[in-house]
Residue frames as qw, qx, qy, qz and C-alpha x, y, z in Angstrom:
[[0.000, 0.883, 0.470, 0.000, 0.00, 0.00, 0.00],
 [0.024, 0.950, -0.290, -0.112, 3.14, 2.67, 0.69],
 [0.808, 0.419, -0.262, 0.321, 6.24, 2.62, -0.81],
 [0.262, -0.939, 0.197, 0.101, 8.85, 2.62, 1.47],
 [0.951, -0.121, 0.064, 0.278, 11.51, 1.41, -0.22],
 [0.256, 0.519, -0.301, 0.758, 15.08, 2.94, 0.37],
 [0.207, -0.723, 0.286, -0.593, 14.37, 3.78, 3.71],
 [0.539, -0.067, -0.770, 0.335, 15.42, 2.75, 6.63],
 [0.469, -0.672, -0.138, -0.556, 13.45, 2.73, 9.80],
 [0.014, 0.184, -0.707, 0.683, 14.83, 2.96, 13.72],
 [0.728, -0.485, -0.330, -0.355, 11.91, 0.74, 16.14],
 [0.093, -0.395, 0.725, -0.556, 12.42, 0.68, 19.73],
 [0.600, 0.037, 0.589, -0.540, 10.64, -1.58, 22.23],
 [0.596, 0.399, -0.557, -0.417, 10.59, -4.28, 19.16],
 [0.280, 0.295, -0.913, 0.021, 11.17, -7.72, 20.94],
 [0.570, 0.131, 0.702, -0.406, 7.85, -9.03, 22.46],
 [0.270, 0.100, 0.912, 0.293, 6.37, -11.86, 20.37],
 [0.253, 0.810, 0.502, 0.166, 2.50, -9.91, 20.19],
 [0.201, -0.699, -0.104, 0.679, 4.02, -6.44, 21.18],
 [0.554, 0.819, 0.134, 0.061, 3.65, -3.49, 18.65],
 [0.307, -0.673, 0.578, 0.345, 7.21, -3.05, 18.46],
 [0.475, -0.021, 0.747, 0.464, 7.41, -6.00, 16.02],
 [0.471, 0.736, 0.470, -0.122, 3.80, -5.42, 14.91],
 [0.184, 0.898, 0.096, -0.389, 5.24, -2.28, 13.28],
 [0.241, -0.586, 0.673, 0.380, 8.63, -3.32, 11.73],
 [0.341, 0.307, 0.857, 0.234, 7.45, -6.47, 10.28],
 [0.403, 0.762, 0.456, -0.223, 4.85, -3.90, 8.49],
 [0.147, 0.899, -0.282, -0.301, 7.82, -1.20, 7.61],
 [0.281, -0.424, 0.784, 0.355, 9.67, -3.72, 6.32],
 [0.424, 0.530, 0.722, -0.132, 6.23, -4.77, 3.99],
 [0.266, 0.931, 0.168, -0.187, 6.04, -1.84, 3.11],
 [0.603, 0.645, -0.106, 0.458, 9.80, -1.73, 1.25],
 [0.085, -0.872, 0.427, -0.225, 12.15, -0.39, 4.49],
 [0.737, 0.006, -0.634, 0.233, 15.01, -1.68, 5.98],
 [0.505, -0.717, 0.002, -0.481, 14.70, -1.84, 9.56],
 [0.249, 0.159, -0.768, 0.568, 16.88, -1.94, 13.19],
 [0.632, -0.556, -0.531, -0.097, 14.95, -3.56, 16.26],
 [0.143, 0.451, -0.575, 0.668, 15.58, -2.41, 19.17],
 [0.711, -0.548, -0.421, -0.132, 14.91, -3.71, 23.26],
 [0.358, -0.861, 0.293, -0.210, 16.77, -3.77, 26.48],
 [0.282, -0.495, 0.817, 0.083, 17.29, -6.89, 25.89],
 [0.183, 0.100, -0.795, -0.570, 17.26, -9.50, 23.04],
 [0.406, -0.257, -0.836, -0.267, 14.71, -11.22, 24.79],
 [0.225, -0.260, 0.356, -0.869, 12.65, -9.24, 27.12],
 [0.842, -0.186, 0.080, -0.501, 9.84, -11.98, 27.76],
 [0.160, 0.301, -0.930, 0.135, 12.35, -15.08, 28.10],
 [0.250, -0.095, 0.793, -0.548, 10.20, -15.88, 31.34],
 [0.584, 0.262, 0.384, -0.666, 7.03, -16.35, 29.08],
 [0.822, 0.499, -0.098, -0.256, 8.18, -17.77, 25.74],
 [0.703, -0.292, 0.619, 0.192, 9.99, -20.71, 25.68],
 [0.695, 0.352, 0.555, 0.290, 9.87, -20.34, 21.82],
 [0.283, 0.915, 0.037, 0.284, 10.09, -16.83, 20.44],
 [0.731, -0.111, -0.071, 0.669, 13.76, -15.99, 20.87],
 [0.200, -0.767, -0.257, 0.552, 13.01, -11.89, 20.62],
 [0.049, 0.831, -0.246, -0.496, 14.92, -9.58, 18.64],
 [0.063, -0.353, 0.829, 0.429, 16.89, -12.14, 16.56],
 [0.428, 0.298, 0.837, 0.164, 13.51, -13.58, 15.54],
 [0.272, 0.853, 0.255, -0.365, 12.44, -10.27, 14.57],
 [0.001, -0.594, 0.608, 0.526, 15.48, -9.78, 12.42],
 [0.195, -0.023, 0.930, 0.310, 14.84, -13.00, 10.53],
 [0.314, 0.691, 0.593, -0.270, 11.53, -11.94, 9.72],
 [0.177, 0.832, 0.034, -0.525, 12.28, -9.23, 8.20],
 [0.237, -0.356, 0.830, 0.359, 15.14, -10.92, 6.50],
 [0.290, 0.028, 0.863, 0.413, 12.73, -13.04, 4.75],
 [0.429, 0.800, 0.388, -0.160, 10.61, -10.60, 3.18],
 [0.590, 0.654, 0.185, 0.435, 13.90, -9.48, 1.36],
 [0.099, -0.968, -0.035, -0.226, 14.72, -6.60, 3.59],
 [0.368, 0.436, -0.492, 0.657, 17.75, -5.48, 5.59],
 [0.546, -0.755, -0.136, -0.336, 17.66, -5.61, 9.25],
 [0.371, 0.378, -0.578, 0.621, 19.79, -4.99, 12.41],
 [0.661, -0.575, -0.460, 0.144, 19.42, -6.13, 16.45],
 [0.352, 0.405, -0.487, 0.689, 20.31, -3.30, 18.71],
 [0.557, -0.599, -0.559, 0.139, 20.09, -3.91, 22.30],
 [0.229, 0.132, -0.266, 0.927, 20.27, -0.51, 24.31],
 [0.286, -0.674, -0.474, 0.488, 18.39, 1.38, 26.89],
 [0.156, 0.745, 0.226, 0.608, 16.57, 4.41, 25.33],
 [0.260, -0.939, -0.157, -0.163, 16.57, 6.21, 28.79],
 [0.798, -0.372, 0.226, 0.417, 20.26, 5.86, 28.70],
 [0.348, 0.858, -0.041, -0.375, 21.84, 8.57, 26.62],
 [0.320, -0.620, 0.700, 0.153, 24.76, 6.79, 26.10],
 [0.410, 0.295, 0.851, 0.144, 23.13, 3.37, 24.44],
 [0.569, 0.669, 0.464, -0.114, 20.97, 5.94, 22.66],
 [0.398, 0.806, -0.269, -0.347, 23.82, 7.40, 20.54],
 [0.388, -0.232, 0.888, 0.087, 25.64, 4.07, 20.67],
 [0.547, 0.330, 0.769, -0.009, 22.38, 2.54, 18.88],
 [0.420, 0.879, 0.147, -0.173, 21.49, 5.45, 16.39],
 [0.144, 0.686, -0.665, -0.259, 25.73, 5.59, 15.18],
 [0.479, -0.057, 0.876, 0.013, 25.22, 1.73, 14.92],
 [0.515, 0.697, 0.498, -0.041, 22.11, 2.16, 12.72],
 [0.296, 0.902, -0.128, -0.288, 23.27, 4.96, 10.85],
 [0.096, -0.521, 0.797, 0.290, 26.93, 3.26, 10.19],
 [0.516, 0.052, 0.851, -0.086, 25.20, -0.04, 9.45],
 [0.445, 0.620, 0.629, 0.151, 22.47, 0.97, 6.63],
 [0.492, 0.045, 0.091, 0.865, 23.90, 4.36, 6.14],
 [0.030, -0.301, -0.141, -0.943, 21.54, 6.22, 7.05],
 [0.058, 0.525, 0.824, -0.203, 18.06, 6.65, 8.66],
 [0.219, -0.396, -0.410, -0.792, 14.57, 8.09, 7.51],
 [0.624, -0.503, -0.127, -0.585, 12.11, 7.13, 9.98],
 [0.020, 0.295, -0.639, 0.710, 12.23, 6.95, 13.87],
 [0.573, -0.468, -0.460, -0.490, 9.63, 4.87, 15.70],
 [0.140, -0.223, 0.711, -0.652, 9.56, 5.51, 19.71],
 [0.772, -0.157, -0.528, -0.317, 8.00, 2.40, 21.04],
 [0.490, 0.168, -0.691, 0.504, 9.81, 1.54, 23.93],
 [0.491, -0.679, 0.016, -0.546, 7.58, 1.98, 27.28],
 [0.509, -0.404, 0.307, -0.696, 7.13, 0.36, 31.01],
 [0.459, -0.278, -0.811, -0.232, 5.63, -2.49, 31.76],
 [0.423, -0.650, -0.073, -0.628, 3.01, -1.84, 34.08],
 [0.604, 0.148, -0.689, 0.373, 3.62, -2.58, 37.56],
 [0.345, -0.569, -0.592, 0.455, 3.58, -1.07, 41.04],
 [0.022, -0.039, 0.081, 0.996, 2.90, 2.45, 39.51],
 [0.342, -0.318, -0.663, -0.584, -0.91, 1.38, 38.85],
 [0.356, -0.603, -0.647, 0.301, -2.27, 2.46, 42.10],
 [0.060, -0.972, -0.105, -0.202, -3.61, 6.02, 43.42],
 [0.261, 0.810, -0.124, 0.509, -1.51, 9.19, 43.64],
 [0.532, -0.684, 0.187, -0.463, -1.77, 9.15, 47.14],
 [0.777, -0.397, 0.465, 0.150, 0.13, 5.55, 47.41],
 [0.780, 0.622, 0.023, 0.055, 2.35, 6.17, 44.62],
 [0.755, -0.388, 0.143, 0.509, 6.14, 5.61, 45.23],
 [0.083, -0.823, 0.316, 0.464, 8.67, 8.21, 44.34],
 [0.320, -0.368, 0.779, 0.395, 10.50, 5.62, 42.68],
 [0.568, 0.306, 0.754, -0.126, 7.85, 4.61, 40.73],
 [0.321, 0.897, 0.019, -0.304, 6.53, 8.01, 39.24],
 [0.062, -0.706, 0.533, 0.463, 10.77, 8.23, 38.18],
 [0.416, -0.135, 0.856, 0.277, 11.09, 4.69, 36.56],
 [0.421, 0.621, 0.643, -0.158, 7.79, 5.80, 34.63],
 [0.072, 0.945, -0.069, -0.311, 9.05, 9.06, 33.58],
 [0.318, -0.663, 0.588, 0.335, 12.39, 7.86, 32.70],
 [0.428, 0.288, 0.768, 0.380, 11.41, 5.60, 29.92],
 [0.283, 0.746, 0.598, -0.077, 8.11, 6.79, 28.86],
 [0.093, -0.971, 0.036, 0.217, 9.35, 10.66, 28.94],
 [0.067, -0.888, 0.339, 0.303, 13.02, 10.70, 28.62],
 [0.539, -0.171, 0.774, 0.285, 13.59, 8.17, 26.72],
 [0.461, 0.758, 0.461, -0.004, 11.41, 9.42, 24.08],
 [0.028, -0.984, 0.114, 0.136, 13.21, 12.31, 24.36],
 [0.401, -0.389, 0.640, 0.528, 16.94, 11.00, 23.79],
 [0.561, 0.207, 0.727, 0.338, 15.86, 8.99, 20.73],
 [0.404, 0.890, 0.165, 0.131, 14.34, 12.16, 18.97],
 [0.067, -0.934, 0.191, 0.294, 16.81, 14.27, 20.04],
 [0.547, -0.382, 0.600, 0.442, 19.83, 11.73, 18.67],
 [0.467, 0.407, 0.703, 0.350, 17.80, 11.14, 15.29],
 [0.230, 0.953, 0.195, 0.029, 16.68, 14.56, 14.75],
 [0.140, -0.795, 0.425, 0.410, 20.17, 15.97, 14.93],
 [0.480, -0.019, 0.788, 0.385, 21.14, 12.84, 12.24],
 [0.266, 0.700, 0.659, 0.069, 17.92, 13.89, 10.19],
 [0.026, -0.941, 0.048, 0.335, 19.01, 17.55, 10.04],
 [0.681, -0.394, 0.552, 0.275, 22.33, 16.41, 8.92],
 [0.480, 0.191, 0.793, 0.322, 21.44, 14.07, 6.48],
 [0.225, 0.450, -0.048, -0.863, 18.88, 16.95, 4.88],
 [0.433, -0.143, -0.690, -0.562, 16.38, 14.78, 3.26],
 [0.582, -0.285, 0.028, -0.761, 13.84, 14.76, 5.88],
 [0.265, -0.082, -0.955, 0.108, 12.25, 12.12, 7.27],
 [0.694, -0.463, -0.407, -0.372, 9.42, 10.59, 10.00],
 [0.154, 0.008, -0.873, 0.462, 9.09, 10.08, 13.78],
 [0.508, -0.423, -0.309, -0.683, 6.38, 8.84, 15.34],
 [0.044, -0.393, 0.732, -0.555, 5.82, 8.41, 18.90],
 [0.418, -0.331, -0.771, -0.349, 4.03, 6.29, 20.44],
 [0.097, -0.192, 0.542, -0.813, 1.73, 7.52, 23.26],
 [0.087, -0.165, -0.981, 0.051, -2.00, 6.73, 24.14],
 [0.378, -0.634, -0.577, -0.348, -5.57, 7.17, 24.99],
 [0.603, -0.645, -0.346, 0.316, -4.19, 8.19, 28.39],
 [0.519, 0.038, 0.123, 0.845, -2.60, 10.72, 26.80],
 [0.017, -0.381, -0.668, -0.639, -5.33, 12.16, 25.98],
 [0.663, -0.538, -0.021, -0.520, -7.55, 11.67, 29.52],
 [0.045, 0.316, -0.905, 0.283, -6.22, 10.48, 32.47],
 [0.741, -0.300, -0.549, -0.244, -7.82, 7.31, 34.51],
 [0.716, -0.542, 0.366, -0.244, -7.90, 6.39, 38.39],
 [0.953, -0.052, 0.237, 0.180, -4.94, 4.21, 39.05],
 [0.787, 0.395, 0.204, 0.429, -2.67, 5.44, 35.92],
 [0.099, -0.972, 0.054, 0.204, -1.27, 9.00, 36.90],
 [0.328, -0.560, 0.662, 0.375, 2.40, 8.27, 36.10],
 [0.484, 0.267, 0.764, 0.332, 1.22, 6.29, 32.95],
 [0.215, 0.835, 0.505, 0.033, -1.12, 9.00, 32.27],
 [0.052, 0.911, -0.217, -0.347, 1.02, 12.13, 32.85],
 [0.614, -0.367, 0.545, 0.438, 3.87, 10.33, 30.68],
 [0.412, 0.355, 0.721, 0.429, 1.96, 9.74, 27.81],
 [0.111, 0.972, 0.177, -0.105, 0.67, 13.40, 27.78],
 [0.450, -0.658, 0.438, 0.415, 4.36, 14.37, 28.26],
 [0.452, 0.246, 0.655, 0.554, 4.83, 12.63, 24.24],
 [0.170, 0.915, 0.360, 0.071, 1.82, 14.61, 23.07],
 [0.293, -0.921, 0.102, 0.235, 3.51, 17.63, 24.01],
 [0.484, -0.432, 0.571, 0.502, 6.93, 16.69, 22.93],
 [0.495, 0.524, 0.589, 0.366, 5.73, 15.72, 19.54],
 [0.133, 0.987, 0.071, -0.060, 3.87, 19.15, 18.94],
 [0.211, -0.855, 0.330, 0.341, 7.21, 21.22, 20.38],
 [0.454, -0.286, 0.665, 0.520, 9.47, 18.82, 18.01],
 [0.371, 0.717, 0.572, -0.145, 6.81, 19.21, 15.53],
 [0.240, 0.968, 0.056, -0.047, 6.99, 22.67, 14.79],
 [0.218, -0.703, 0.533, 0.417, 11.15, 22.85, 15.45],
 [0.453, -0.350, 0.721, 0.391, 11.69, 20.07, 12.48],
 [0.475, 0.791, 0.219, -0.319, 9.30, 21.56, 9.94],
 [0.251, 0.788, -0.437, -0.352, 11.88, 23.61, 8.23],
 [0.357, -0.567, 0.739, 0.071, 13.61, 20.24, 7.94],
 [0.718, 0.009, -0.509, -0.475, 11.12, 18.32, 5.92],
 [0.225, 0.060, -0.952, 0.198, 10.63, 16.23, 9.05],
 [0.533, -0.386, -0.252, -0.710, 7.48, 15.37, 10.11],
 [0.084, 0.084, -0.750, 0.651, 6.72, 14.58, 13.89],
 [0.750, -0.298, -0.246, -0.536, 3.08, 12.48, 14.87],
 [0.362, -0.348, 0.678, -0.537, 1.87, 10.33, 17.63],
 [0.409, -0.151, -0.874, -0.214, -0.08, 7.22, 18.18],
 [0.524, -0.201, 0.542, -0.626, -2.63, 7.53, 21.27],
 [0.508, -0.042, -0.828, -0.234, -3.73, 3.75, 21.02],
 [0.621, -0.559, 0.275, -0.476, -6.18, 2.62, 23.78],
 [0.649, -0.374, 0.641, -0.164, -5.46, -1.16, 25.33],
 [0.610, 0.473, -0.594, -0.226, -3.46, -3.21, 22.67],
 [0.978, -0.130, 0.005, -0.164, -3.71, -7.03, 23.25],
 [0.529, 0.681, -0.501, 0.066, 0.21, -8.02, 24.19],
 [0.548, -0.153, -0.642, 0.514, 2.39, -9.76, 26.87],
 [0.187, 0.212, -0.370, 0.885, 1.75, -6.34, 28.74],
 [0.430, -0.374, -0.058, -0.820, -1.76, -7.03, 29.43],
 [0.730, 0.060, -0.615, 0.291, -0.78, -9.71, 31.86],
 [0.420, 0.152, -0.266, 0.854, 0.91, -6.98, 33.52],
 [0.281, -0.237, 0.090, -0.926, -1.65, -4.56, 33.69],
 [0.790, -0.260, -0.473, -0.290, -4.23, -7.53, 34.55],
 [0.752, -0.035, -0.507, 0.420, -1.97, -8.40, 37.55],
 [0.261, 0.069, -0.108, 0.957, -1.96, -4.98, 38.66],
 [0.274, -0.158, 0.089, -0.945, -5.48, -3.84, 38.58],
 [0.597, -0.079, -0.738, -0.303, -7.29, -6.94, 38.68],
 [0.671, -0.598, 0.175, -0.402, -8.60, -8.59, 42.35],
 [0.045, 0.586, -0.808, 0.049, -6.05, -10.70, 43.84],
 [0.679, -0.147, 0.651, -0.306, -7.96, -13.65, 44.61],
 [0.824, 0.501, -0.059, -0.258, -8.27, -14.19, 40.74],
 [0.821, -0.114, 0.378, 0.412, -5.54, -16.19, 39.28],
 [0.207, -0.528, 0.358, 0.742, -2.97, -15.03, 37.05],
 [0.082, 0.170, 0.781, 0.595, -5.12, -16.54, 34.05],
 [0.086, 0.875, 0.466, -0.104, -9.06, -15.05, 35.57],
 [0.331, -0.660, -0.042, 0.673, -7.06, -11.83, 35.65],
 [0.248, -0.082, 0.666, 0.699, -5.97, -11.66, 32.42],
 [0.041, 0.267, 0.955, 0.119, -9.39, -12.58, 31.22],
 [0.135, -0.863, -0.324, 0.362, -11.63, -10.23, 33.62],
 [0.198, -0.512, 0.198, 0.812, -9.51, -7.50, 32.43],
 [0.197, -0.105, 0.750, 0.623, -10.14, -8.21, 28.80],
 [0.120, -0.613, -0.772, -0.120, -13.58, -9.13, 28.97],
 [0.048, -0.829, -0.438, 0.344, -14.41, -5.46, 30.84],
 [0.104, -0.524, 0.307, 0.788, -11.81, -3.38, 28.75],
 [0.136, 0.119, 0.900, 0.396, -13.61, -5.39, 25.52],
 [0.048, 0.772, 0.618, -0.143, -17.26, -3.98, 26.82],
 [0.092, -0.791, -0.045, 0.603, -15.95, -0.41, 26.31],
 [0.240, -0.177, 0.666, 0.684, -15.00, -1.08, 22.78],
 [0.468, 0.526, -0.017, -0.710, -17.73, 0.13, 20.16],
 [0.490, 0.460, -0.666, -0.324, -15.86, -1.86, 17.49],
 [0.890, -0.045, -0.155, -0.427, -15.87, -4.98, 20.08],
 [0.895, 0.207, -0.215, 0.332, -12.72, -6.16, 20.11],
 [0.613, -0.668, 0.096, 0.410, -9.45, -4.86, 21.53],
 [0.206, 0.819, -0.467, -0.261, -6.47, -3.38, 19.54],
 [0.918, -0.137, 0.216, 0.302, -3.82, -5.36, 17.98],
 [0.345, -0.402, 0.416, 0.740, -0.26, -4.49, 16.88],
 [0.390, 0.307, 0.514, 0.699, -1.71, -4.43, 13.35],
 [0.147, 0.873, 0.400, 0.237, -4.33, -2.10, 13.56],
 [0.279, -0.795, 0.110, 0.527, -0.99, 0.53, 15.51],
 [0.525, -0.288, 0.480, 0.641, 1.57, -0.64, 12.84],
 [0.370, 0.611, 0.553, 0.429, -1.18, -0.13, 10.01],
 [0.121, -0.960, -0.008, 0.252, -1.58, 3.88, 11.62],
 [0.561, -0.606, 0.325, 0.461, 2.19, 3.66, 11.77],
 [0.527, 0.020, 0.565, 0.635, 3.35, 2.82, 7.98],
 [0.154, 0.856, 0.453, 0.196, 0.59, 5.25, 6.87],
 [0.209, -0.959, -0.081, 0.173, 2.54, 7.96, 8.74],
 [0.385, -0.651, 0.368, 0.541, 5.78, 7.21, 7.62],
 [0.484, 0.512, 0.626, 0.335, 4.65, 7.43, 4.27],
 [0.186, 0.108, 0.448, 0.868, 4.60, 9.56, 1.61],
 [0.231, -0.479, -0.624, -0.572, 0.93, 9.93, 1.97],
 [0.444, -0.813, -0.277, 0.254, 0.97, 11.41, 5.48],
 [0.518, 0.097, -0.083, 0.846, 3.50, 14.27, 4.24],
 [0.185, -0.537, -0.127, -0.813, 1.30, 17.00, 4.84],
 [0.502, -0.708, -0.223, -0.444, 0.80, 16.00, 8.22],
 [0.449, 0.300, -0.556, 0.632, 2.72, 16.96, 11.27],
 [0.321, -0.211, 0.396, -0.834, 1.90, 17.73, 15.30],
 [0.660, -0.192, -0.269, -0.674, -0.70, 15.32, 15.33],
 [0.270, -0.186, 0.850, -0.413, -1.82, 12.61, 17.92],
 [0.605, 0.022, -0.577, -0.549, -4.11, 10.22, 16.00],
 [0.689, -0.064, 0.558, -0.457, -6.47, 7.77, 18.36],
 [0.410, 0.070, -0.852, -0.319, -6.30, 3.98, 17.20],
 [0.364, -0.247, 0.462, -0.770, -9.34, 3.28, 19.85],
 [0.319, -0.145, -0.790, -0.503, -11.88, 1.57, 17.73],
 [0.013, 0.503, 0.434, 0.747, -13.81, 3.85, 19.07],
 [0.597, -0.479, -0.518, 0.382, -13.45, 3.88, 22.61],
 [0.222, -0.658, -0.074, 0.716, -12.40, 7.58, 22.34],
 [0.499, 0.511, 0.541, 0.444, -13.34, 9.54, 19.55],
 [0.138, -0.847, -0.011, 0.513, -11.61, 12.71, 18.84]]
């Protein structure tokens, strides 16, 4: 449906087996790019998949749709790993066009009111979510200036970006915190022919709704009702019926780093199916 071919595309947060991280690569690499994976580590769900090996199966994907592709493990909230991984990518395929910030969280002991919310929590939230966003433009957008043939980033942020919820404050102010960033990078990397959008997705089916199921869920349930209950009440709020999946982000995603989203920049596009409609 878009041509990207020639470009190469930078995905963080890329190594969970449903997670949109892959969702999106495996698409940009469909769509004609070649594409680096990034995680923290090659395998960031080890503990759950005795079969999906992480990053290096994402690379072989890609691999056999023809494309180029490259594993870099680094810590986005780690300025260091993030110019370590962007001079890796850039030396490797000689260049880059398009920047996806994916990398988040996993939910955890931050999913409780304001009022019992650890210090440490709020930071470990912030510090991905927030400043890790923030390295990875800032390293690519100085490359992307450089290079002077424009390009794409697109962050990923959420429905909670949007409106906060009971429970999610540190999820909720983070993902506003993108919004925001976007815009402000937005308007600086115009002149540049770079164009700077969001994702606000609401509750994408991955390993991470486990997480969040484990977290808001009633403890007497097991670790499989949880899961379940969650689904089944986030599923009633859905218009469309159904929950997200990685395709319906990655399908947003290749649209934006396309040719056919050049005229749009600053924006924060809802993938809800229709849970929020703005």
């Amino acid at each position: 449906m878009y041509n990207l071919n020639g470009k190469v595309a930078l995905v963080t947060g890329a190594g969970g087996k449903n997670g949109i991280g892959r969702a999106i690569a495996t698409r940009l690499a469909k769509e004609g790019a070649d594409v680096a994976v990034n995680d923290i580590i090659a395998h960031p769900y080890a503990a759950n998949e005795t079969e999906w090996q992480g990053l290096p199966d994402v690379v072989q994907e890609i691999e056999a749709m023809g494309q180029r592709a490259l594993s870099v493990v680094a810590d986005v909230s780690d300025a260091t790993q993030v110019a370590e991984m962007v001079d890796k990518t850039a030396a490797h395929f000689g260049k880059i066009d398009i920047l996806v910030n994916n990398a988040g969280t996993i939910a955890g002991k931050d999913r409780v009111p304001i009022v019992e919310l650890a210090e440490e929590e709020w930071d470990r939230v912030q510090r991905v979510n927030v400043k890790g966003v923030f390295l990875c433009c800032q390293a690519v957008a100085r490359l992307l200036i450089s290079q002077g043939t424009g390009g794409k980033i697109i962050n990923l942020s959420s429905v909670t970006g949007k409106r906060g919820s009971a429970r999610y404050a540190a999820y909720s102010a983070s993902k506003f915190a993108v919004i925001g960033l976007t815009q402000s990078l937005a308007y600086e990397l115009a002149p540049h022919g770079v164009n700077v959008n969001a994702i606000c997705p609401s509750l994408v089916d991955t390993e991470r709704v486990g997480h969040l199921a484990s977290a808001l869920m009633p403890a007497e349930l097991s670790v499989d009702e949880q899961r379940v209950e969650f689904a089944r009440r986030a599923t009633a709020s859905v218009p469309l019926g159904r929950l997200a999946e990685g395709a319906d982000v990655a399908n947003m995603a290749a649209f934006l780093a396309s040719e056919e989203a050049a005229y749009l920049t600053g924006l924060s596009v809802t993938v809800a199916g229709g849970w929020m409609m703005d």
